[in-house]
C-alpha positions as CSV (number, residue, x, y, z in Angstrom):
1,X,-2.1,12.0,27.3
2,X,1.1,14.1,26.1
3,X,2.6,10.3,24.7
4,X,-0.5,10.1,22.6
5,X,-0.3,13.5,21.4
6,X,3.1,13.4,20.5
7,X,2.5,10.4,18.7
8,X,-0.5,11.4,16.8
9,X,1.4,14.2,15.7
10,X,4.8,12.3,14.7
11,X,2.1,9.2,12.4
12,X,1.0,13.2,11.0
13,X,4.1,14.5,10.3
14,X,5.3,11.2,8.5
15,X,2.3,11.5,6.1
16,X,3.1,14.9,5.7
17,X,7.0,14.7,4.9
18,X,6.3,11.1,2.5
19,X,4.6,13.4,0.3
20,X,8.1,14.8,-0.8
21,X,8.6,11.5,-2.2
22,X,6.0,11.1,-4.6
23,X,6.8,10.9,-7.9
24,X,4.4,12.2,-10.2
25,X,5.6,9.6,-13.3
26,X,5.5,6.3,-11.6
27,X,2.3,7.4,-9.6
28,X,1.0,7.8,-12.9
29,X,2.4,4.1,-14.1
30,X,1.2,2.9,-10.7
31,X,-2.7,4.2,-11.4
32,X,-2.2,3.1,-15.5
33,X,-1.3,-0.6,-14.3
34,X,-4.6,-0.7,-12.2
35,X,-6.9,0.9,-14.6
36,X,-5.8,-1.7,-17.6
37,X,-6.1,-4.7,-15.7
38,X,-8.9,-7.3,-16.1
39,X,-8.8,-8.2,-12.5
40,X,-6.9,-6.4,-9.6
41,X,-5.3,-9.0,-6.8
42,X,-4.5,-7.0,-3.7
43,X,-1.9,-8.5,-0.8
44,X,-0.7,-7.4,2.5
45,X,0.4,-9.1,5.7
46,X,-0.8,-7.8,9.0
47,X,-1.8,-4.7,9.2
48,X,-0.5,-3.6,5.8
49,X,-3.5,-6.5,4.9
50,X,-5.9,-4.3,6.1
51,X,-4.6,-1.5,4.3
52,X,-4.7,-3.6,1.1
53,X,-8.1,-4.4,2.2
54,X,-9.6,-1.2,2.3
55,X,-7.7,-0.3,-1.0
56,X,-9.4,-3.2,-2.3
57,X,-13.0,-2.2,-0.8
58,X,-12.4,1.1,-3.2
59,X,-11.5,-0.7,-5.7
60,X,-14.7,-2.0,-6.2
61,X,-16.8,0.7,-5.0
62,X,-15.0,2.3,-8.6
63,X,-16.5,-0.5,-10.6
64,X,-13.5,-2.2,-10.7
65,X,-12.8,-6.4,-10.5
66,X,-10.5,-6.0,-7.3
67,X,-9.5,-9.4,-5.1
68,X,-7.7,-10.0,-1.5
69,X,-5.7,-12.6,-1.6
70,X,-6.6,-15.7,0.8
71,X,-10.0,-14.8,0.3
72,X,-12.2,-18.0,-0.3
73,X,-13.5,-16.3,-3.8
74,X,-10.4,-15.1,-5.0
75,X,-9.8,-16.7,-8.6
76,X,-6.5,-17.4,-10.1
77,X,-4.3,-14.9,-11.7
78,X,-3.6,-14.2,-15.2
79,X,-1.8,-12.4,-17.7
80,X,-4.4,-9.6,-18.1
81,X,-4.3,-9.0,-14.1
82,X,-2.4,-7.2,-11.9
83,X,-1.7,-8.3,-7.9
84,X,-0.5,-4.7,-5.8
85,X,1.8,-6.2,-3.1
86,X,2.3,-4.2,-0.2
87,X,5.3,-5.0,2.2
88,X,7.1,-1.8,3.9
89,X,10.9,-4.0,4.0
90,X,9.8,-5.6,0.5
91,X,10.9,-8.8,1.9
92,X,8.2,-10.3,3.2
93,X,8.0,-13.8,2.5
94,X,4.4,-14.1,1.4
95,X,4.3,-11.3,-0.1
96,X,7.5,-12.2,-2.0
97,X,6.0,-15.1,-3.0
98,X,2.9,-13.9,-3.9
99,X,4.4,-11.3,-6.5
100,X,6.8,-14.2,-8.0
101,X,3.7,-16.6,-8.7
102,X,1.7,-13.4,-10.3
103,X,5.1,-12.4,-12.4
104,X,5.5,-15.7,-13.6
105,X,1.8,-16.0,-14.5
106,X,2.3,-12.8,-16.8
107,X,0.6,-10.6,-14.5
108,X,1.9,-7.3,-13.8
109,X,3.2,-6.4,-10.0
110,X,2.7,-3.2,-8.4
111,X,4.9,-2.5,-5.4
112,X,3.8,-0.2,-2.2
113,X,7.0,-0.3,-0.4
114,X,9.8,1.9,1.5
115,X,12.7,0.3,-0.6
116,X,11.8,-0.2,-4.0
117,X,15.8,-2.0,-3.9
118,X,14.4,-4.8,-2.0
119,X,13.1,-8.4,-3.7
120,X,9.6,-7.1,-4.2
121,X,10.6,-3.8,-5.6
122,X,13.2,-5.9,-8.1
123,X,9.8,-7.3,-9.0
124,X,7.9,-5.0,-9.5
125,X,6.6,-3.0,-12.9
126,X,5.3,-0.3,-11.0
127,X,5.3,0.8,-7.6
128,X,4.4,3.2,-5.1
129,X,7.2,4.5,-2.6
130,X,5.7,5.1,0.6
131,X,8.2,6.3,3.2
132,X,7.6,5.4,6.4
133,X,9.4,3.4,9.8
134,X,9.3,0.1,8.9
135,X,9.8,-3.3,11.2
136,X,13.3,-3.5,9.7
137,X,14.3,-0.5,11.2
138,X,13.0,-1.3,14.8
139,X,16.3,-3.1,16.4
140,X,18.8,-1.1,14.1
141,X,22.3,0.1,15.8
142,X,21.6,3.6,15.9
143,X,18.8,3.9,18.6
144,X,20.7,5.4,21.2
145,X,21.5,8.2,18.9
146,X,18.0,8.7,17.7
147,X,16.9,8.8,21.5
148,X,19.6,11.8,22.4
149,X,18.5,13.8,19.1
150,X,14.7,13.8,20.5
151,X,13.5,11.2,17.7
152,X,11.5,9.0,19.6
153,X,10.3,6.3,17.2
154,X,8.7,4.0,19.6
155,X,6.2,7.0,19.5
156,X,5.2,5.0,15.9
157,X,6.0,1.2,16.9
158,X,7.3,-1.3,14.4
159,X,5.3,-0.7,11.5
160,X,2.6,2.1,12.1
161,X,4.1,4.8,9.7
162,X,4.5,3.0,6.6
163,X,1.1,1.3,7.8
164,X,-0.6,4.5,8.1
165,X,0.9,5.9,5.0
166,X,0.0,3.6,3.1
167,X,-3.5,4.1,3.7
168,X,-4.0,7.6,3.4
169,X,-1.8,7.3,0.1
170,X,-4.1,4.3,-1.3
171,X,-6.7,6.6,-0.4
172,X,-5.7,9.4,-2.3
173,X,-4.7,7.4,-5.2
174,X,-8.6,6.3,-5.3
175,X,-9.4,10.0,-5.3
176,X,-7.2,10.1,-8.4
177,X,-8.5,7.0,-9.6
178,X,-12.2,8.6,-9.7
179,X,-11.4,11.7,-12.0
180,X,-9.9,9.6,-14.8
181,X,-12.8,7.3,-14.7
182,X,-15.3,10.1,-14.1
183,X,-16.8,8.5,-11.2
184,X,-18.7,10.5,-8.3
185,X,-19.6,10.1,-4.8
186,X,-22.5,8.4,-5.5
187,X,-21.1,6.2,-8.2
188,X,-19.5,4.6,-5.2
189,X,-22.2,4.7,-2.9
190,X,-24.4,2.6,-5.5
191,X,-21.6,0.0,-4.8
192,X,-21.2,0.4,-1.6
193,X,-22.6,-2.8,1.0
194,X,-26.3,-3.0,1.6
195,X,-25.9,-6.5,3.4
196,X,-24.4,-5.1,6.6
């Protein structure tokens, strides 16, 4: 029980210090990009998918034209549209790929990653920078020190932070997202799934 509570609290604390990162200009890009986009493309792998899949359940619940990628009834990407490509290393090769098909289409690329340096984040014309311990950071050579300082990070494995971040910052962003379009509660609720 004292593992799980101790992790709880380090996923908390993570969401709480990434905060210091936000940037209140390319948030504000980040949210522009969405907003004057035809169609919105969303892409994750793993559990940074589902992530992008909530964000793109929201989406829609705004009113908006939102898409996963590798859905059956996503449609093909164009200059109007944007494709928000979520990858906490911003190497992933899908994801990589993904955002070079969308750039080359004329779309616009919104990053969420921990190193806007990375291939994605070179990519991108906006992104979000969610901090977070990524996969990359897993096997590094500085373990042993972390574990004599007290910073247990298996207490978040591989990717959970940035993971986890990423969500409650998607969320917020939404929260954002419904002041400038003026949209309530139950604006989204009138979207929401009946067929369930």
């Amino acid at each position: 029980m004292e593992i799980m509570k101790d992790s709880i609290n380090a996923i908390l604390n993570n969401i709480e210090n990434a905060v210091d990162y936000l940037d209140e200009e390319t948030i504000e890009k980040f949210e522009n990009d969405i907003l004057s986009a035809e169609n919105i493309f969303v892409t994750g792998a793993g559990r940074s998918g589902l992530a992008a899949k909530a964000f793109a359940m929201r989406l829609m619940h705004l009113g908006l034209s939102a898409y996963v990628v590798g859905e059956t009834i996503s449609p093909a990407i164009h200059e109007k549209d944007c494709i928000i490509a979520i990858s906490g290393s911003g190497e992933t090769n899908t994801i990589v790929s993904a955002a070079n098909i969308a750039k080359d289409r004329g779309s616009k690329v919104l990053a969420v990653t921990s190193y806007p340096e990375s291939t994605l984040g070179q990519l991108a014309d906006s992104y979000l920078l969610v901090k977070g311990r990524t996969k990359q950071e897993v096997d590094d050579e500085n373990y042993m020190k972390r574990q004599i300082h007290g910073n247990y990070t298996s207490l978040t494995p591989l990717g959970t932070a940035f993971e986890l971040t990423t969500l409650v910052f998607l969320d917020a962003i939404v929260s954002e997202l419904m002041e400038k379009m003026q949209q309530t509660e139950s604006d989204l609720k009138n979207r929401h799934a009946v067929l369930e």
